[in-house]
MIDOSE-1310 file (N, C-alpha, C; in nm, 2 decimals, decimal comma, always signed):
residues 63
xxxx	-3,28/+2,65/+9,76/-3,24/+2,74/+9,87/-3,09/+2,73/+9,88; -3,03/+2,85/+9,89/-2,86/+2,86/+9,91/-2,86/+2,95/+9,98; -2,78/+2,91/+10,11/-2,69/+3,05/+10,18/-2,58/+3,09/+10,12; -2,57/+3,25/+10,14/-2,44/+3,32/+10,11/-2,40/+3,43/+10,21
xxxx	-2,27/+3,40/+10,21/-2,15/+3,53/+10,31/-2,13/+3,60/+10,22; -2,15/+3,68/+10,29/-2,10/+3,85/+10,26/-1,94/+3,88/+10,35; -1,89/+3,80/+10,28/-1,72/+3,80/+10,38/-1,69/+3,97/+10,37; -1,74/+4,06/+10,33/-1,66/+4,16/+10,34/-1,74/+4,22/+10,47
xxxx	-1,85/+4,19/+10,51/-1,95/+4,21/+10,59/-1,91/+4,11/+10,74; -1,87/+3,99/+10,67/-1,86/+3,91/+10,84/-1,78/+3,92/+10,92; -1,76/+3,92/+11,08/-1,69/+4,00/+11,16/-1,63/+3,86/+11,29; -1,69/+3,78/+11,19/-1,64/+3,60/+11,29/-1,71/+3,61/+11,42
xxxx	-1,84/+3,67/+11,49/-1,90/+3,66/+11,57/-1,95/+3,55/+11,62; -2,00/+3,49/+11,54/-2,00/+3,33/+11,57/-2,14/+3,29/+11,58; -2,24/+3,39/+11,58/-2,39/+3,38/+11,66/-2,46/+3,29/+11,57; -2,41/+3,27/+11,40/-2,48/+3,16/+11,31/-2,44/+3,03/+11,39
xxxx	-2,31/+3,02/+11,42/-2,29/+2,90/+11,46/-2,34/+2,85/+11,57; -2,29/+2,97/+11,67/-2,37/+2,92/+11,82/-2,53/+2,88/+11,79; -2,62/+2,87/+11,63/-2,75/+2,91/+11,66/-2,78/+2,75/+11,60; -2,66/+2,70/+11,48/-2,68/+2,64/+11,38/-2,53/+2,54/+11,33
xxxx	-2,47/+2,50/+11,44/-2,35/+2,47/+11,40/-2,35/+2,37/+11,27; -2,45/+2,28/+11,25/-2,45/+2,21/+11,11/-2,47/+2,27/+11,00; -2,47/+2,38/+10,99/-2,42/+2,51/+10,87/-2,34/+2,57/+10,89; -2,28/+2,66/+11,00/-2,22/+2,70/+11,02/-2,12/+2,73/+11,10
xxxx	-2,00/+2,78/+11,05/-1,86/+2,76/+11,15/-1,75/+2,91/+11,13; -1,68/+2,92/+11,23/-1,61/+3,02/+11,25/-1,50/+2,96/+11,20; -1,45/+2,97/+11,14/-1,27/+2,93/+11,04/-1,17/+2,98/+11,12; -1,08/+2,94/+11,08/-0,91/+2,96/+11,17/-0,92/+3,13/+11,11
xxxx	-0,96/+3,18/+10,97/-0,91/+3,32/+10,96/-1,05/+3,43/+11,02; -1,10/+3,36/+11,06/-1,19/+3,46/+11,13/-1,30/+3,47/+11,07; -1,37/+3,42/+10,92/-1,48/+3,42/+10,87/-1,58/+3,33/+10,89; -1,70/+3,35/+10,86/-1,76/+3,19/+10,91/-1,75/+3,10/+10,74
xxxx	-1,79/+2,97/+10,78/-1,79/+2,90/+10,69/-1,91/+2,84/+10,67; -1,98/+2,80/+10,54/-2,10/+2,78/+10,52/-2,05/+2,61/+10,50; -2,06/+2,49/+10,57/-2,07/+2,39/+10,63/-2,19/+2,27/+10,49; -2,31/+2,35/+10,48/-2,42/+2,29/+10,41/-2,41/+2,43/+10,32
xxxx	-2,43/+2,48/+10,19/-2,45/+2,59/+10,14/-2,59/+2,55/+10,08; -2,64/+2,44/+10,03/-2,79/+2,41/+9,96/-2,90/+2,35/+10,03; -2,89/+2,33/+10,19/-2,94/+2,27/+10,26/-3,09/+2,21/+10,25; -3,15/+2,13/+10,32/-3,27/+2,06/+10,25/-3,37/+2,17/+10,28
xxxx	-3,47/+2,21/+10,24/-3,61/+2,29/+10,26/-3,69/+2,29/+10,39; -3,63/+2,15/+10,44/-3,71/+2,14/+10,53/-3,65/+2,23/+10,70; -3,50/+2,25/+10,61/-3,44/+2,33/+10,75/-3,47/+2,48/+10,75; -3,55/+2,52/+10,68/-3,57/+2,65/+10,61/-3,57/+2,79/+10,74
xxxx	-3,66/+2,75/+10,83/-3,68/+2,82/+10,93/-3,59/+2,81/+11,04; -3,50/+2,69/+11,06/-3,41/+2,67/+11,14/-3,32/+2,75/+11,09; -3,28/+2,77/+10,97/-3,16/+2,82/+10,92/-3,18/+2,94/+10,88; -3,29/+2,99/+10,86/-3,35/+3,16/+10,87/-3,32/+3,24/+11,01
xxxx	-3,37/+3,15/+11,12/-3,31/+3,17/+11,24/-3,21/+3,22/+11,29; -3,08/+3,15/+11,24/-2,96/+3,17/+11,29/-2,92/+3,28/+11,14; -2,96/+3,31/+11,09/-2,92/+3,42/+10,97/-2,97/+3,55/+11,02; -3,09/+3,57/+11,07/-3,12/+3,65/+11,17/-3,06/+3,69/+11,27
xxxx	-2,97/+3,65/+11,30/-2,92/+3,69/+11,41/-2,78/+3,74/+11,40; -2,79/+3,71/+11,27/-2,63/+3,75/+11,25/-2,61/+3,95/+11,31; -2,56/+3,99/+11,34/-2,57/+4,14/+11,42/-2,53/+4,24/+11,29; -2,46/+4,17/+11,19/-2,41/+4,21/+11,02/-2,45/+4,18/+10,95
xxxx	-2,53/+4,12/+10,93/-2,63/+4,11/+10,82/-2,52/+4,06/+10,70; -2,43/+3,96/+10,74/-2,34/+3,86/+10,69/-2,42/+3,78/+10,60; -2,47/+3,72/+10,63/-2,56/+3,61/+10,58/-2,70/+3,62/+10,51; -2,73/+3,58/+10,39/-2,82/+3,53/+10,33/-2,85/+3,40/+10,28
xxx	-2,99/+3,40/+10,28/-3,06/+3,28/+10,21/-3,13/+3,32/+10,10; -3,16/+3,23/+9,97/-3,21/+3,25/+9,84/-3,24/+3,14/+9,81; -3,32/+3,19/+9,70/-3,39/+3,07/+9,63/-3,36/+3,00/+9,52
């Protein structure tokens, strides 16, 4: 499993982080930053969660 930004897409809203801050963070230039990018399996639906929410559809997960 790997998350990926779509930096051309993310708008630094912050809603991954507010959801999931041990993945994710808002950076000094306004993008988020992926914190864990391979994270363990077992965070799968925690971390689906906060990708959902993103309002830009910034974020993905993969296999």
């Amino acid at each position: 499993m790997r998350i990926d930004v779509d930096r051309s897409r993310c708008e630094g809203l912050g809603m991954c982080e507010a959801m999931a801050h041990e993945f994710f963070e808002v950076g000094d230039d306004g993008f988020v930053v992926v914190l864990d990018e391979a994270p363990d399996e077992g965070q799968r639906a925690f971390i689906r969660a906060a990708i959902d929410s993103c309002p830009v559809s910034a974020l993905s997960l993969r296999d």
